[in-house]
DSSP file (Angstrom, degrees, kcal/mol; ACC not computed):
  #  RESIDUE AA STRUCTURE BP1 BP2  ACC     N-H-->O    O-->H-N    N-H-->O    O-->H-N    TCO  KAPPA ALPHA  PHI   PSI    X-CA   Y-CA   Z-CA
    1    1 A X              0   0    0      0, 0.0    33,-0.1     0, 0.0    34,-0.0   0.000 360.0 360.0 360.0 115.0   -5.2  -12.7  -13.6
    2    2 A X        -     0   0    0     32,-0.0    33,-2.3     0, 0.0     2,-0.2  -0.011 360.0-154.4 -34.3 150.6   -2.2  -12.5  -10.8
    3    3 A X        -     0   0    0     31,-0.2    32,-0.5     2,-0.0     2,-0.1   0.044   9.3-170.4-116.3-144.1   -3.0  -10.0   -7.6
    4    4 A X        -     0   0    0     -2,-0.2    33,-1.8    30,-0.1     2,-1.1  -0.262  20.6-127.8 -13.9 133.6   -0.4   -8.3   -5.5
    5    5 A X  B     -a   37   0A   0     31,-0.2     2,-0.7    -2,-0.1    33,-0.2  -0.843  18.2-150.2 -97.5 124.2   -0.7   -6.5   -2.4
    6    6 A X        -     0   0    0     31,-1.2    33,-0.4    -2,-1.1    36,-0.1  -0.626  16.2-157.1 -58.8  99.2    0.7   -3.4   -2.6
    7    7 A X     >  -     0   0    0     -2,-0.7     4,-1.6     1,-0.1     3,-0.5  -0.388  33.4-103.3 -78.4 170.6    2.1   -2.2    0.9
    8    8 A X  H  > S+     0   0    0      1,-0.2     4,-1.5     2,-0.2     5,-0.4   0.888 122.1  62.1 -42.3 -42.6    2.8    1.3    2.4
    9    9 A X  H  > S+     0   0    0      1,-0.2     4,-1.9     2,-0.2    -1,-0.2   0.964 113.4  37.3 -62.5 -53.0    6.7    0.6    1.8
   10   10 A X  H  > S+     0   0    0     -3,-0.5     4,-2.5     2,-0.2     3,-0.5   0.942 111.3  55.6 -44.4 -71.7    5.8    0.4   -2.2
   11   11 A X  H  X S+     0   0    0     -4,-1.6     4,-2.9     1,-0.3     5,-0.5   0.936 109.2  50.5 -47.8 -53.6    3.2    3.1   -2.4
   12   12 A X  H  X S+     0   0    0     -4,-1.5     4,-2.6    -5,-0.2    -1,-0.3   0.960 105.4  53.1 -47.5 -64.2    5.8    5.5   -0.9
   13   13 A X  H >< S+     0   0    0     -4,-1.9     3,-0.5    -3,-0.5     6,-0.3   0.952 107.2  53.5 -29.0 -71.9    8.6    4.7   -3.2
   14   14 A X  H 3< S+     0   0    0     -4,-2.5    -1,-0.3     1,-0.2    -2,-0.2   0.814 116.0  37.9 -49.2 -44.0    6.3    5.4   -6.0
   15   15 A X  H 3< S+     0   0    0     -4,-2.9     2,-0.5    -3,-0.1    -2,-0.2   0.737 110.5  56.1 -72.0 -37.2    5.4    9.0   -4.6
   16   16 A X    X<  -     0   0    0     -4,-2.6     3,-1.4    -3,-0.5    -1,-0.1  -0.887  63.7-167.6-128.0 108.2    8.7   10.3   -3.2
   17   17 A X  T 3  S+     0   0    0     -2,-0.5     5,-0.1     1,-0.3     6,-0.1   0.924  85.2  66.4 -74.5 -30.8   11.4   10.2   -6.0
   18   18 A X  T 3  S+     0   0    0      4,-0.1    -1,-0.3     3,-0.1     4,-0.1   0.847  81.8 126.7 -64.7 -22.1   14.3   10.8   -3.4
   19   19 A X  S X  S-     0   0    0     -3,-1.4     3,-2.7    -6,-0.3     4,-0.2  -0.031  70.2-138.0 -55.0 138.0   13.3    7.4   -2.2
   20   20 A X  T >  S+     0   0    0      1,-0.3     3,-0.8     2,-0.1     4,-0.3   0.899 111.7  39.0 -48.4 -58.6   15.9    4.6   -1.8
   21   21 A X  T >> S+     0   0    0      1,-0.2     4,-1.5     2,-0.1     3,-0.8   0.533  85.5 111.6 -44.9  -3.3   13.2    2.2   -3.4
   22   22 A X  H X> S+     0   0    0     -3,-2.7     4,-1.9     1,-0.2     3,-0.6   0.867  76.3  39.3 -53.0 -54.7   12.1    4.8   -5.7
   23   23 A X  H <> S+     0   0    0     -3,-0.8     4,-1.0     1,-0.3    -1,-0.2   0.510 117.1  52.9 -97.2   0.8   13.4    3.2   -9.2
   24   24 A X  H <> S+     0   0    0     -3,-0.8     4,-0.7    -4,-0.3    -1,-0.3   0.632 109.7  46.2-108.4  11.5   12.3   -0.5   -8.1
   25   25 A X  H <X S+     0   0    0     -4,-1.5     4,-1.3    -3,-0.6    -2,-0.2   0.860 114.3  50.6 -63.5 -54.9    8.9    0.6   -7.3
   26   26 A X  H  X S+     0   0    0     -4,-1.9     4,-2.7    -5,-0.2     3,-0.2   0.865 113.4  46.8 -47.0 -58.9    8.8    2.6  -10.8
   27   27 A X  H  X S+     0   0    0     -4,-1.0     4,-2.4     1,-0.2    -1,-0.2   0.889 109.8  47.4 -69.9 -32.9    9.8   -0.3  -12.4
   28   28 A X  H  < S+     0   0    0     -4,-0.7    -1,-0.2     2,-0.2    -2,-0.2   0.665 112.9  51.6 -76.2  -8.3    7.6   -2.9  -11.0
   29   29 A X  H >< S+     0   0    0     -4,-1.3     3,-0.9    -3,-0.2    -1,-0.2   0.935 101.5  57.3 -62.6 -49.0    4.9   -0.8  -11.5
   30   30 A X  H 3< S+     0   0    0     -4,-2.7     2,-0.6     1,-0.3    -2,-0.2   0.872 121.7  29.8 -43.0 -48.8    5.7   -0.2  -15.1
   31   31 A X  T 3< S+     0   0    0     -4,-2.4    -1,-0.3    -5,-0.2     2,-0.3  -0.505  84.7 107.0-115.0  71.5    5.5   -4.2  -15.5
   32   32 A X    <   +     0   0    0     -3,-0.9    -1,-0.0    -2,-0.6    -4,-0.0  -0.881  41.7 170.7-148.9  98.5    3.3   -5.3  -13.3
   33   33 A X        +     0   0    0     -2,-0.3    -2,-0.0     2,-0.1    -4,-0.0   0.401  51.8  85.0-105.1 -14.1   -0.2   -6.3  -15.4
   34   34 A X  S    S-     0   0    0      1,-0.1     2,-0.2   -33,-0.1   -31,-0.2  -0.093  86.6 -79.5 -84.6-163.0   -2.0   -7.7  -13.1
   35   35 A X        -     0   0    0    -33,-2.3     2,-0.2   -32,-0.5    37,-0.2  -0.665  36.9-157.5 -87.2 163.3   -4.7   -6.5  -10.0
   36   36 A X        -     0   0    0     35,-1.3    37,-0.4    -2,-0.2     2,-0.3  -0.748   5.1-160.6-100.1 156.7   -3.5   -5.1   -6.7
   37   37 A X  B     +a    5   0A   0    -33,-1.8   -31,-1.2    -2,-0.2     2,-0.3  -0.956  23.4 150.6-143.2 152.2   -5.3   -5.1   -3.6
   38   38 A X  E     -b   74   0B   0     35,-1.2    37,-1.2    -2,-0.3     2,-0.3  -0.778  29.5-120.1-159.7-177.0   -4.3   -2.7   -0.7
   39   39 A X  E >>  -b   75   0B   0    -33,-0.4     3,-3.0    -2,-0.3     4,-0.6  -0.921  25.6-101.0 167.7-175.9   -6.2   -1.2    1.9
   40   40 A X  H 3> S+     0   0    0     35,-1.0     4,-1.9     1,-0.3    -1,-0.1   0.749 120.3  54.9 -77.2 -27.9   -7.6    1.7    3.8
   41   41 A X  H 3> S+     0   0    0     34,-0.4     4,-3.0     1,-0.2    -1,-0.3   0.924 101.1  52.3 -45.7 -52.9   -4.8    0.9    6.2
   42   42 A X  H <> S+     0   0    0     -3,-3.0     4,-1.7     2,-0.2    -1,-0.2   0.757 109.3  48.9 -43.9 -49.2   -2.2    1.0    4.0
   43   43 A X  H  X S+     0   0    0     -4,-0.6     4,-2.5     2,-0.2    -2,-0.2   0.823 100.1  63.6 -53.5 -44.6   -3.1    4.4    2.8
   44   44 A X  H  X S+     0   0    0     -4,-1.9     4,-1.3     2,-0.3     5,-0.4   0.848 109.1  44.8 -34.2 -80.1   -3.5    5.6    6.3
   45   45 A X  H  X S+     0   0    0     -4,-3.0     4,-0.8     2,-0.2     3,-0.2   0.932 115.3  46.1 -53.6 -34.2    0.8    4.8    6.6
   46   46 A X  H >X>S+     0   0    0     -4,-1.7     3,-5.1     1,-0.2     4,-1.2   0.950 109.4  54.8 -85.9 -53.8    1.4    6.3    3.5
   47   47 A X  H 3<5S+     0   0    0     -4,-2.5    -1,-0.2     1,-0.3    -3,-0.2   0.514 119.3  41.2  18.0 -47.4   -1.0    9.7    4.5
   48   48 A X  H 3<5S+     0   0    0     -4,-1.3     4,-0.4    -3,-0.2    -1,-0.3   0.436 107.2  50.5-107.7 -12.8    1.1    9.8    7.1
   49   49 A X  H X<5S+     0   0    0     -3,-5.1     3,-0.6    -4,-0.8     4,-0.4   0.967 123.7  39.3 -86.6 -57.4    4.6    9.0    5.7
   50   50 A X  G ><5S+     0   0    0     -4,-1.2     6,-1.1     1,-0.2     3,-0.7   0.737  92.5  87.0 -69.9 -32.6    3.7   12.2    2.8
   51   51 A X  G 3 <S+     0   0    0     -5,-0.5    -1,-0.2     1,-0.2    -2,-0.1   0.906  99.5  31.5 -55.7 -42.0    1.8   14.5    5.5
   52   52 A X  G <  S+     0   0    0     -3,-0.6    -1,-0.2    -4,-0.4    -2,-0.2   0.679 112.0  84.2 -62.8 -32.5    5.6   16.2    6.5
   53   53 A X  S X  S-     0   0    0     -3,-0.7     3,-2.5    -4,-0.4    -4,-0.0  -0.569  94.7-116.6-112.9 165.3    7.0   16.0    3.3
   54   54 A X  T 3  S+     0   0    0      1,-0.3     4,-0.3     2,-0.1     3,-0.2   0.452 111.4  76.7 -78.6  16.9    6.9   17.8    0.4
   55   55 A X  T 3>  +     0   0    0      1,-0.1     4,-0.8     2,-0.1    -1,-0.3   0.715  69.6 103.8 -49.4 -36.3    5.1   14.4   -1.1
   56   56 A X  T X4 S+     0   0    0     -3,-2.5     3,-5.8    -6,-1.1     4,-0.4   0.758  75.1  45.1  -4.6 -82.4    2.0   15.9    0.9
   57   57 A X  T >> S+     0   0    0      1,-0.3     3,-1.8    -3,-0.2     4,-0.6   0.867 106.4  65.7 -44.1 -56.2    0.0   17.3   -2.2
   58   58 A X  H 3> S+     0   0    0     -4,-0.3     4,-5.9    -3,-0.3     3,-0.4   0.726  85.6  64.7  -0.7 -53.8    0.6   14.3   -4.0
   59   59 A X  H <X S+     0   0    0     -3,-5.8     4,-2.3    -4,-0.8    -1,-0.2   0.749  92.3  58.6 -83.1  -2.2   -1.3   11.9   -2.1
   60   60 A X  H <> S+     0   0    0     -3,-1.8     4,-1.2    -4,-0.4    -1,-0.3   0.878 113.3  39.6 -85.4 -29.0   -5.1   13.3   -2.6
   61   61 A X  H  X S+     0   0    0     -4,-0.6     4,-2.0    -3,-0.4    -2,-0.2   0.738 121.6  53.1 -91.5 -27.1   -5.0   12.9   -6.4
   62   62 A X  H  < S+     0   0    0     -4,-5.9    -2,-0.2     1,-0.2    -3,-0.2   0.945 114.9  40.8 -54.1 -36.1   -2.8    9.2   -5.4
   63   63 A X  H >X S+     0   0    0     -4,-2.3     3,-2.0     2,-0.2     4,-1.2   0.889 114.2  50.6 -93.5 -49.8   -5.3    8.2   -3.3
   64   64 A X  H >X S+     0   0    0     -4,-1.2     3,-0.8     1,-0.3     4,-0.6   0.942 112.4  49.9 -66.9 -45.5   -8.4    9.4   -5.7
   65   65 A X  H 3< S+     0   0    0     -4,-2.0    -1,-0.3     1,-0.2    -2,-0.2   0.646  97.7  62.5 -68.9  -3.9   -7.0    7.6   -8.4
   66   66 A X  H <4 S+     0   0    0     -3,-2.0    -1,-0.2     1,-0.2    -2,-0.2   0.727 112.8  54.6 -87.3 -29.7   -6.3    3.9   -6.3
   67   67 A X  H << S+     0   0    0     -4,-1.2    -1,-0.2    -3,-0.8    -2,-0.2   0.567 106.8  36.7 -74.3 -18.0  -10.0    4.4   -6.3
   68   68 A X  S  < S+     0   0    0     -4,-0.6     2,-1.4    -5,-0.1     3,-0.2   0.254  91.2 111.8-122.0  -6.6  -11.0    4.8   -9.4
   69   69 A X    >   -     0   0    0     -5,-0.4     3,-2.0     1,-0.2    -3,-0.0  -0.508  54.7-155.0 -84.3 107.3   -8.6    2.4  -10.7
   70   70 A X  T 3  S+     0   0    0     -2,-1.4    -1,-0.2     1,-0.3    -4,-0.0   0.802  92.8  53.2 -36.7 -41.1  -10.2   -0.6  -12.0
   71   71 A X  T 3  S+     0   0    0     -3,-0.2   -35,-1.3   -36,-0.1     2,-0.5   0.521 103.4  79.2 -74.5   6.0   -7.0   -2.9  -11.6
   72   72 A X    <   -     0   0    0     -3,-2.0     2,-0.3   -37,-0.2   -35,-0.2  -0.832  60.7-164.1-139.6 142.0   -6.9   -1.8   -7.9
   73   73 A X        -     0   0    0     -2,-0.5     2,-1.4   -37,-0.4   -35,-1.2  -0.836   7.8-150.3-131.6  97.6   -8.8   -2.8   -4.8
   74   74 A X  E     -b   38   0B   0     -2,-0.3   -34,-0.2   -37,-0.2   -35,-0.2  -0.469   9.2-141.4-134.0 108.6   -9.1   -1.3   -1.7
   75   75 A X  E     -b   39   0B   0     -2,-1.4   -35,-1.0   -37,-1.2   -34,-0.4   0.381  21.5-150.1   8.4  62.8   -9.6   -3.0    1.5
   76   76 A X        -     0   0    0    -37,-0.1     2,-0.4   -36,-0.1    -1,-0.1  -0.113  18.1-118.9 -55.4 170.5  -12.1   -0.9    3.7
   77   77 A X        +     0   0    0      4,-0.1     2,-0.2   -38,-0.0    -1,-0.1  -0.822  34.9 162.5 -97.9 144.8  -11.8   -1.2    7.6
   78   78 A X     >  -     0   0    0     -2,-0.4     4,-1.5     1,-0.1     5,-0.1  -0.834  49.4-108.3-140.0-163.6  -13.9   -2.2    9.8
   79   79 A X  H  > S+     0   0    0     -2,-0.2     4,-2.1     2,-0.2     5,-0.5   0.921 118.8  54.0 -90.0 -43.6  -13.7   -3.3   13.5
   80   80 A X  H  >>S+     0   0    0      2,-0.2     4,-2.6     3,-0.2     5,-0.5   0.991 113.9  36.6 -32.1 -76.1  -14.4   -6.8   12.5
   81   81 A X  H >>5S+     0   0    0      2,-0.2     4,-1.9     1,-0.2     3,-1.2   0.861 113.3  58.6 -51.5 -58.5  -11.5   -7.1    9.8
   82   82 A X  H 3X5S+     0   0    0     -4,-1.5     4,-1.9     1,-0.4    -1,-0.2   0.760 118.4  36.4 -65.1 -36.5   -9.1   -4.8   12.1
   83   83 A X  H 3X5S+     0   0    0     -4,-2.1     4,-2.2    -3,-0.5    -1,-0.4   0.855 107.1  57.9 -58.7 -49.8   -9.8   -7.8   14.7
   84   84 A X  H <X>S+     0   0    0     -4,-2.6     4,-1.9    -3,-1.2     5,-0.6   0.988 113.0  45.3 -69.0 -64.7   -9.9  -10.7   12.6
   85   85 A X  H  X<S+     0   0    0     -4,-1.9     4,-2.1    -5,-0.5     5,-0.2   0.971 107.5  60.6 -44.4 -61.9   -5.9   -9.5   11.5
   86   86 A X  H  <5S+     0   0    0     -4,-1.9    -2,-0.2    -5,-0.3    -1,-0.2   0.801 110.0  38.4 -36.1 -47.2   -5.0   -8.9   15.0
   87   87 A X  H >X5S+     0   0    0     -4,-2.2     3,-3.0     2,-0.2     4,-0.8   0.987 117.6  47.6 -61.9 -75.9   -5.7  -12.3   15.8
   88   88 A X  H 3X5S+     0   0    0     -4,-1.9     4,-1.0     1,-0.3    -2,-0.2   0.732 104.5  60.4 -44.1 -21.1   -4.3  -13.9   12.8
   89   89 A X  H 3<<S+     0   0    0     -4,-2.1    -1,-0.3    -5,-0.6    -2,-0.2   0.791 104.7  47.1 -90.7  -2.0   -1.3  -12.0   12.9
   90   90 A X  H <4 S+     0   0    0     -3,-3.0    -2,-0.2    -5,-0.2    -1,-0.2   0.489 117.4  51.3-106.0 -17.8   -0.1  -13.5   16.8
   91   91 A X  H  < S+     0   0    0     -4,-0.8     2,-0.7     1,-0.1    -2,-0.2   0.590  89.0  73.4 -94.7 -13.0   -0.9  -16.8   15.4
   92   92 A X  S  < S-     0   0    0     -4,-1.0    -1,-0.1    -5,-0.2     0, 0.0  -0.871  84.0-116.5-118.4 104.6    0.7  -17.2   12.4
   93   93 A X        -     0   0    0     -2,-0.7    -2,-0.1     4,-0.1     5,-0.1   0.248  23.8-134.0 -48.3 147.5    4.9  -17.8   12.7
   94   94 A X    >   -     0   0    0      1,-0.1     3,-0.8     2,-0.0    -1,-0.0  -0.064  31.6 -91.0 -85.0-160.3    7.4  -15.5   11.2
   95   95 A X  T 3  S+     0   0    0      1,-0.2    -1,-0.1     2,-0.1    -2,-0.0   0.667 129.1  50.3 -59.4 -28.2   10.5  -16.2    9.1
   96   96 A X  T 3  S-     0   0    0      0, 0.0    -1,-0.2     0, 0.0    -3,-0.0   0.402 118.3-111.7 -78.8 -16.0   12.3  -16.4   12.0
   97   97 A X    <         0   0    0     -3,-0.8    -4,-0.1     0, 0.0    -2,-0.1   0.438 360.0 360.0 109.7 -15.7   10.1  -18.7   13.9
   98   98 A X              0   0    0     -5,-0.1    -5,-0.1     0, 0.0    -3,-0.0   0.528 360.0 360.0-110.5 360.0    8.8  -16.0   16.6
């Protein structure tokens, strides 16, 4: 079975219809048959992208349900992993090279 990760920039789209991304989120959810993996980070941006907007209510039955959703995996934090990325992410070149 294929994975994806689903970032914040997706999860938003899917919750907030005015978004520009809104109907290629929709759709790639709609065909998308494989797992996802995300995590508690990720949730944490979108939490915070919905807390202002009228997405708010939304995100406690989104959230409960990324949990309970078999196809879906999500990434706890700890201070280990939050470290282990930190590093990895200063080390590893961008598209640009920097």
């Amino acid at each position: 079975m294929s994975v994806a990760f689903a970032d914040s920039t997706f999860y938003i789209a899917l919750l907030i219809g005015r978004d520009a991304n809104h109907a290629n989120a929709m759709a790639a959810a709609r065909a998308w048959t494989g797992g996802i993996v995300t995590t508690e980070w990720v949730l944490t941006e979108v939490a915070n992208h919905c807390g202002a907007s009228r997405s708010r209510a939304k995100f406690g039955a989104f959230a409960a349900s990324l949990r309970s959703d078999t196809n879906t995996a999500v990434v706890e934090s700890s201070p280990d992993l939050w470290q282990r990325g930190s590093i990895s992410t200063h080390s590893i070149p961008t598209r640009n090279g920097r």
